[in-house]
LUMGU-475282 format. One line per field, with one value per residue (C-alpha): residue in one letter; x, y, z; residue number from 1. Coordinates in pm, 1 decimal, padded with zeros to 6 digits. Example, Ala and Ser with C-alpha at 12.3 -4.5 7.8 and 13.67 -1.06 7.14 Angstrom:
BEGIN
rogu = a, s
xx = 01230.0, 01367.0
yy = -00450.0, -00106.0
zz = 00780.0, 00714.0
tordren = 1, 2
This chain:
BEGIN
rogu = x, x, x, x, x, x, x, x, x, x, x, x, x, x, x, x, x, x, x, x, x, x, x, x, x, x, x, x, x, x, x, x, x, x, x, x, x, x, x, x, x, x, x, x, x, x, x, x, x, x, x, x, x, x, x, x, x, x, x, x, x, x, x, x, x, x, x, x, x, x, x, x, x, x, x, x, x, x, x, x, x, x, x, x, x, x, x, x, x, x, x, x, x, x, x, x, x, x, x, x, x, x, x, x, x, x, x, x, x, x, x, x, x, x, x, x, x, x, x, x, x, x, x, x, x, x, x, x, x, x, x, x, x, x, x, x, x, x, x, x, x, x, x, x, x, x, x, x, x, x, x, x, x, x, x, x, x, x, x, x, x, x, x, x, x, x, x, x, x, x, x, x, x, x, x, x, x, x, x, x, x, x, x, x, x, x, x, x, x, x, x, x, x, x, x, x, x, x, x, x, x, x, x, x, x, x, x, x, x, x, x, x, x, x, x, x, x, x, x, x, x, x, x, x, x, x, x, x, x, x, x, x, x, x, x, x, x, x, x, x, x, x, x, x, x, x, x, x, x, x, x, x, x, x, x, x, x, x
xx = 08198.8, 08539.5, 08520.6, 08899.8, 08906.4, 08981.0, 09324.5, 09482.9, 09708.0, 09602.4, 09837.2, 09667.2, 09796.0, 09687.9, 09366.2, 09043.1, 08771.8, 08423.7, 08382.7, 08701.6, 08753.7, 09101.8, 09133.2, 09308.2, 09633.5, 09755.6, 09962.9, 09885.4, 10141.1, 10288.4, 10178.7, 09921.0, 09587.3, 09269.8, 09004.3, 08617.3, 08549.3, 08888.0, 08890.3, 09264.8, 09264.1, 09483.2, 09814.8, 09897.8, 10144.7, 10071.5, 10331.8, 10525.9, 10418.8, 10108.5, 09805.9, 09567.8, 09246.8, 08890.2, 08756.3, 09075.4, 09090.5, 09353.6, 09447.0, 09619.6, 10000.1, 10082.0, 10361.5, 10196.0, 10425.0, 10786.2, 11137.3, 11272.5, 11507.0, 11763.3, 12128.6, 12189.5, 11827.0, 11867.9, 11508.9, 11393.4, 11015.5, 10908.5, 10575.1, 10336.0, 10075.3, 09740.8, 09473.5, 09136.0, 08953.9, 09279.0, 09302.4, 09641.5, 09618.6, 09823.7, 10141.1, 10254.5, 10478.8, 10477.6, 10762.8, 10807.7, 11025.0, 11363.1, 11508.2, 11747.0, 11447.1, 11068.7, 11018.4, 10710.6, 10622.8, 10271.5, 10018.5, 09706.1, 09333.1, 09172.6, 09449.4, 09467.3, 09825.1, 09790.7, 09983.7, 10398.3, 10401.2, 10645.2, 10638.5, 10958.7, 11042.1, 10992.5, 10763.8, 10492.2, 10196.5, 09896.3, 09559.1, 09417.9, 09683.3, 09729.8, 10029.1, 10016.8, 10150.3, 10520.7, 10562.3, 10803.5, 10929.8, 11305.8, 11335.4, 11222.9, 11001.7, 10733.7, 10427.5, 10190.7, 09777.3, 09612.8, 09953.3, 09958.3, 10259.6, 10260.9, 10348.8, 10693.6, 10766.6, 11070.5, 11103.5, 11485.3, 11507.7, 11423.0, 11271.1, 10936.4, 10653.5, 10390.4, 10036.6, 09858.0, 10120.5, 10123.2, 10463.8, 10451.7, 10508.7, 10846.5, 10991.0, 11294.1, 11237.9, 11585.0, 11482.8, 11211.3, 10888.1, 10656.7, 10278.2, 10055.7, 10384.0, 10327.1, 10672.0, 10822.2, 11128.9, 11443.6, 11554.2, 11180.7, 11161.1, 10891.7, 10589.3, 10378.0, 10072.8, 09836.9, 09590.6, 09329.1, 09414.3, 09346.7, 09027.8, 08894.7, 08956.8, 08748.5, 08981.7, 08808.6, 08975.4, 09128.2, 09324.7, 09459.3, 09529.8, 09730.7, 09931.2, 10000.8, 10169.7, 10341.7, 10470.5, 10606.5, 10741.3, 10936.7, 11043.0, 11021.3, 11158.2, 11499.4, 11512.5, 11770.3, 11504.5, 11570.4, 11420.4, 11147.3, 11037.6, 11004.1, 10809.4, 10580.6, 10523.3, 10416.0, 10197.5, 10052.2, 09903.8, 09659.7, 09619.1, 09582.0, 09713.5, 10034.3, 10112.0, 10174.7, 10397.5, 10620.5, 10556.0, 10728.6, 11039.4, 11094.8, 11136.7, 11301.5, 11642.4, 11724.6, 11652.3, 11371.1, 11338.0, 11408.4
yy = 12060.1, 12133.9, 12352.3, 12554.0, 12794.7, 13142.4, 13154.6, 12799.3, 12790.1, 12566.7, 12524.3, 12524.7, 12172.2, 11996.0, 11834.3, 11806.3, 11554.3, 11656.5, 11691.9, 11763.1, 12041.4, 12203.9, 12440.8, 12741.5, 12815.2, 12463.7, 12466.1, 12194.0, 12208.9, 12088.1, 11748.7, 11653.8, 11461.6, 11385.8, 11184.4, 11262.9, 11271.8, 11313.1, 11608.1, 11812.3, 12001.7, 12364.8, 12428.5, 12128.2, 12098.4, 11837.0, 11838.0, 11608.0, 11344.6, 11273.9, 11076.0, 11067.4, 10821.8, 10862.9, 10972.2, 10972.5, 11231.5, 11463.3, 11645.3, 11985.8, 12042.9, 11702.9, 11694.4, 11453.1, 11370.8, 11615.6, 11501.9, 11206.6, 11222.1, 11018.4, 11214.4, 11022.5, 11176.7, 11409.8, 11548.6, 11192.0, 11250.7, 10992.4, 10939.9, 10866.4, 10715.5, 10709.8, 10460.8, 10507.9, 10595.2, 10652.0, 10869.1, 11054.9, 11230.4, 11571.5, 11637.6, 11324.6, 11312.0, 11083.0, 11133.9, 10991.1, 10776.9, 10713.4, 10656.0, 10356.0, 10167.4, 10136.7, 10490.9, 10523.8, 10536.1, 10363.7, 10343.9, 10124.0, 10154.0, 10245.9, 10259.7, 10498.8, 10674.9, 10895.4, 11228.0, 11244.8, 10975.5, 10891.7, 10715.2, 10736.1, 10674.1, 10360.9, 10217.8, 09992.7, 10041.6, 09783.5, 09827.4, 09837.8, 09889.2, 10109.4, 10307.8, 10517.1, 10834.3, 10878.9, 10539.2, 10575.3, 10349.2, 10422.3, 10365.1, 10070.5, 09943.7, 09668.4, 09662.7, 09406.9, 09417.7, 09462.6, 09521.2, 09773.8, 09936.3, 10014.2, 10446.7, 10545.6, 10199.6, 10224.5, 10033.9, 09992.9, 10043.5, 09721.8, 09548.6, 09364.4, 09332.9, 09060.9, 09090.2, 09085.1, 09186.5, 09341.8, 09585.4, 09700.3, 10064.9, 10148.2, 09869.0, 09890.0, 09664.0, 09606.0, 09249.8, 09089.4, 09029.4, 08726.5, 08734.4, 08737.1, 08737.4, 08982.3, 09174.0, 09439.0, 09542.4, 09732.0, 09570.7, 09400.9, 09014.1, 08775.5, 08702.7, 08474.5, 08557.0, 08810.3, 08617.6, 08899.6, 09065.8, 08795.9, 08656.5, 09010.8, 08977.1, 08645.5, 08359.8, 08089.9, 07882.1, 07607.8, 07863.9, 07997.8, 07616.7, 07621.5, 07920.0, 07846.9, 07526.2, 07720.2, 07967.9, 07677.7, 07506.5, 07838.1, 07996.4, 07723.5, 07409.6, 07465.8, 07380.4, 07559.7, 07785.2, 07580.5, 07293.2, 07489.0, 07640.8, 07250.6, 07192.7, 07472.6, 07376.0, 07047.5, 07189.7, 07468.7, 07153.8, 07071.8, 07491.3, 07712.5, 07947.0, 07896.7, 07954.7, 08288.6, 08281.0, 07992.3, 08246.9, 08534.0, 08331.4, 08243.8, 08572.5, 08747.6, 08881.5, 09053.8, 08743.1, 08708.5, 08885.8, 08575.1
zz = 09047.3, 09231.2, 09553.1, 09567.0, 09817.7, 09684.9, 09862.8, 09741.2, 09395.3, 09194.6, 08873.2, 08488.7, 08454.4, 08765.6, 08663.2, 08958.0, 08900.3, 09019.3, 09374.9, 09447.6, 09729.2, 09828.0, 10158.5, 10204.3, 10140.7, 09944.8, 09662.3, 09427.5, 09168.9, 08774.6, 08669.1, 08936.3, 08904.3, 09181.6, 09145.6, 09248.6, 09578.3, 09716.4, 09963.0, 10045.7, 10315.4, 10419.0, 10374.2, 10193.1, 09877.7, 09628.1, 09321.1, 09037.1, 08842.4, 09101.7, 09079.7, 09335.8, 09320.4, 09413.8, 09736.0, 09996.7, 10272.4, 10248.3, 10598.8, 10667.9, 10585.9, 10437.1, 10176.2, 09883.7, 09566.4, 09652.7, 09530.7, 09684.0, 09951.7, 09739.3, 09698.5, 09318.2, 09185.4, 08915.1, 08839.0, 08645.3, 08586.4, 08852.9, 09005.6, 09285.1, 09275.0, 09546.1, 09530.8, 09648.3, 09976.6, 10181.3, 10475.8, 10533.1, 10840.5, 10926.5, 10827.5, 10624.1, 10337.8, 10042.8, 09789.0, 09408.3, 09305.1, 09129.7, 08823.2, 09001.0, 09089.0, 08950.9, 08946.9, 09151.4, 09490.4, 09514.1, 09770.4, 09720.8, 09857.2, 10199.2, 10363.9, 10722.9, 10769.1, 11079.7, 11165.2, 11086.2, 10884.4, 10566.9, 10239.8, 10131.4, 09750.9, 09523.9, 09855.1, 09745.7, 09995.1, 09967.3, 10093.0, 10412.7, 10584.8, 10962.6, 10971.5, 11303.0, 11412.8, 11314.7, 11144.9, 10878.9, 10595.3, 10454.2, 10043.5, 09858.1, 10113.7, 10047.1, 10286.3, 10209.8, 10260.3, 10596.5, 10801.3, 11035.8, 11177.6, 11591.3, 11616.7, 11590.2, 11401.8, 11153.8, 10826.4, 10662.3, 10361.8, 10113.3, 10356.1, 10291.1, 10504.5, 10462.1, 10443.1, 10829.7, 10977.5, 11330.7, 11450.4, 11782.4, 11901.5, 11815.0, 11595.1, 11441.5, 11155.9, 11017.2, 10801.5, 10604.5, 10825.1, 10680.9, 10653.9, 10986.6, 11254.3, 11532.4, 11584.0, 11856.9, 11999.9, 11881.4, 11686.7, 11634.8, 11737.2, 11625.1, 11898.0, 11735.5, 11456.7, 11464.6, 11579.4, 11683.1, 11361.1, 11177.2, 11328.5, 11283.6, 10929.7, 10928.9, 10921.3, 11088.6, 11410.4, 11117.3, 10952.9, 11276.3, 11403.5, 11061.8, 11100.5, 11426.4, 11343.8, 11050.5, 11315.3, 11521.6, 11185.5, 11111.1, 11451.9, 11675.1, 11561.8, 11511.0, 11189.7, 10903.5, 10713.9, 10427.9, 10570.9, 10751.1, 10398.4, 10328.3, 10567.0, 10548.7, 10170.3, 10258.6, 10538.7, 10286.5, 10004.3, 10378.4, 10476.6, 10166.1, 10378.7, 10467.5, 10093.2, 10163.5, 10397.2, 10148.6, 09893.7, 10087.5, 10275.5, 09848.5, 09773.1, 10108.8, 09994.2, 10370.1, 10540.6, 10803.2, 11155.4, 11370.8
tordren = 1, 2, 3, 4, 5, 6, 7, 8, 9, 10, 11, 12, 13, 14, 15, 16, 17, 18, 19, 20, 21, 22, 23, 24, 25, 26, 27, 28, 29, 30, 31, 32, 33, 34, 35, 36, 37, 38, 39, 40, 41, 42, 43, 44, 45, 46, 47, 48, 49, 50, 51, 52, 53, 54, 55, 56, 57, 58, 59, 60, 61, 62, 63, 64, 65, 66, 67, 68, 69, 70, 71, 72, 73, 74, 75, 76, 77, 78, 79, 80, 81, 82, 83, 84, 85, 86, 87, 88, 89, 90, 91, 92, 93, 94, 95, 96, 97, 98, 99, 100, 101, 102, 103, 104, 105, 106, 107, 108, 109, 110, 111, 112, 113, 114, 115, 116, 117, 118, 119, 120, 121, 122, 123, 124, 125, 126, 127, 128, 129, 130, 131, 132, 133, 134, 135, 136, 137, 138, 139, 140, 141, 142, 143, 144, 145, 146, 147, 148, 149, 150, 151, 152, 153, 154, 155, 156, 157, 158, 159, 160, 161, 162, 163, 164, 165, 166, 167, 168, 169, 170, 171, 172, 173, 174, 175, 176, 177, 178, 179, 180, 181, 182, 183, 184, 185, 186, 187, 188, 189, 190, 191, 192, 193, 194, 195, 196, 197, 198, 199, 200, 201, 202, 203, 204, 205, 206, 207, 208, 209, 210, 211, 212, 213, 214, 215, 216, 217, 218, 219, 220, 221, 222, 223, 224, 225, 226, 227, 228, 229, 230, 231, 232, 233, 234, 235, 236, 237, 238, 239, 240, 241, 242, 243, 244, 245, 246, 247, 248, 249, 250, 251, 252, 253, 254, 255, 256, 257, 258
């Protein structure tokens, strides 16, 4: 059973799983959809193409599935799409996509984006991820599993952002940042791997020996990147892990914070 207080809007075409509750005063508008569990809380506006997943935590005056902030979009029926068991903390907006892209902004599972933050549109968002307070991705972004952006920490737009990542307070992250590096500055500068991060996350003292020496192989060598990427594949057939970061540095089209 849904629990909508008596002073929200709630439009006939939005549909609310069970357990769903809404607080006073939000507007939840056209085209929207939210999964059991999921809790919204006052003055919030959720609208568009929207789909919201199971049991994430909705806090007051957020801004969850508005037009993008794009000057060429024309109204294209785009969408945004929420995972499950996220909390998005006060006043954050996520916007939809665009027509000259995928279409849809999407943000995975159990993810915690604190107060001010933004999603701008066609932004893929994977899971478990820490954005805090005022950390703010531009258009197109890519932010890969388990990162977690420092407050105040600004994304370009098109830039990707590999999985484990760690940006300080205040980056400025103007190029492509590979899995498990440790960033800060403006603009941000490599400072090794997330090693805390990572061992948190269970990887044992031969993986971090591994990426280590992949960190060396790739920022400290002074080999062309070319030639590091060789290496790094040759290191990655002895450390299944360092896979991901050849992976990445074969796909970076902005080039690599260095």
């Amino acid at each position: 059973m849904t629990d909508v207080h008596p002073t929200a809007i709630v439009d006939p075409r939005a549909r609310l799983a069970a357990g769903v509750r809404v607080g006073p005063y939000t507007v939840i508008d056209g085209d929207v959809e939210v999964g059991e569990g999921t809790t919204i809380g006052a003055h919030c506006v959720l609208t568009g193409h929207t789909r919201i997943g199971r049991e994430n935590r909705i806090f007051h005056f957020c801004s969850i599935g508005e037009a993008n902030q794009d000057k060429k979009y024309r109204g294209e029926p785009t969408r945004l799409v929420i995972g499950d068991r996220n909390t998005i903390r006060e006043y954050c907006s996520l916007n939809r996509g665009t027509a000259q892209d995928r279409g849809e902004t999407t943000v995975g599972h159990d993810n915690w984006i604190m107060a001010y933050c933004h999603v701008a549109h066609d932004c893929v968002v994977g899971s478990h991820t820490v954005f805090a307070n005022h950390a703010t991705l531009a258009g197109h972004v890519w932010i890969g599993d388990h990162a977690v952006l420092g407050g105040f920490t600004g994304v370009h737009q098109f830039v990707r952002v590999g999985a484990h990542v760690m940006a300080g307070v205040s980056s400025v992250v103007l190029q492509d940042v590979p899995p498990y590096v440790t960033v800060a500055g403006h603009p941000c500068a490599p400072h090794g791997i997330n090693a805390e991060g990572l061992k948190r996350r269970g990887f044992g003292p031969g993986a971090l020996a591994a990426l280590k020496q992949a960190y060396k192989t790739l920022y400290r060598s002074g080999l062309p990147l070319a030639e590091a990427r060789e290496a790094l594949a040759a290191q990655a057939a002895q450390a299944p892990e360092v896979q991901a970061l050849v992976d990445f540095l074969a796909t970076s089209t902005r080039g690599i914070v260095r």
